[in-house]
N, C-alpha and C positions, 0 to 999 in steps of 0.2 A: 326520691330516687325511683325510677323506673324499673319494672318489672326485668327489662331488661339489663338494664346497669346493673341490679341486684344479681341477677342470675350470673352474670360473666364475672362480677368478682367473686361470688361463690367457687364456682367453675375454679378460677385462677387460683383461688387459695387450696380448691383440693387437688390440685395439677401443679403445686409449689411453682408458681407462678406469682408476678408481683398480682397483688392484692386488689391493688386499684382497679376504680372501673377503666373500663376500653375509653377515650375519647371518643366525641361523636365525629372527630375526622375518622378516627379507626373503624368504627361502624360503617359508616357510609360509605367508603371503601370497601369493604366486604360485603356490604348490603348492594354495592351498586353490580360488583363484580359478580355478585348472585343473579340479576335479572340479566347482567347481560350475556352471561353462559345459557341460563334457561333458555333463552329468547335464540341466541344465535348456534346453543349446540343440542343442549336436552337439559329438562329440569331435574334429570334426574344426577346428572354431572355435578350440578351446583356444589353440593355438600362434599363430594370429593374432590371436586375442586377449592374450595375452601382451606378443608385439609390440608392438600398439597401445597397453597401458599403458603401456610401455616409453619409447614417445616422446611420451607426453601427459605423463610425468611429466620425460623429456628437455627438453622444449618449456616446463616451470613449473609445471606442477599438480604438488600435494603426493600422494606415494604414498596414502595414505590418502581423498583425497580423488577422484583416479582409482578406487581402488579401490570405495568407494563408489557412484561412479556405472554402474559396470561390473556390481557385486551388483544393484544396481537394476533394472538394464536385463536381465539374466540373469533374474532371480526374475518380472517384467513378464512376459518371452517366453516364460517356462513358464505362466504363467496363462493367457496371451493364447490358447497352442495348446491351453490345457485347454478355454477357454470357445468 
């Protein structure tokens, strides 16, 4: 197990959270959605942006469908400060 898989099931058990580790689609997904807010808005956004999928998809939006809207919004605010 990886330092990481270790750590998020930690995480998840003290956040009564299921137990198991994240899948590495789950990761890669939040890992992708992190370079691509750093790169197209600020890295400092990253981690609250993370967050905020966290409990849009907490709250009933389907992960993929948050994430979606999140690429969207990310890929927009790089145009927006190009134009």
């Amino acid at each position: 197990m990886s330092t990481l898989e270790e750590w998020t099931a930690v995480v998840r058990t003290e956040l009564g959270l299921d137990p198991g580790p994240l899948s590495m689609s789950e990761v890669r997904i939040v890992l992708d959605l992190g370079r691509d807010v750093a790169h197209a808005v600020d890295r400092v956004a990253t981690p609250v942006t993370a967050y905020l999928l966290g409990l849009a998809v907490g709250r009933g939006l389907t992960l993929p469908d948050a994430l979606r809207r999140v690429k969207t919004l990310a890929a927009g605010w790089a145009q927006d400060q190009q134009d």
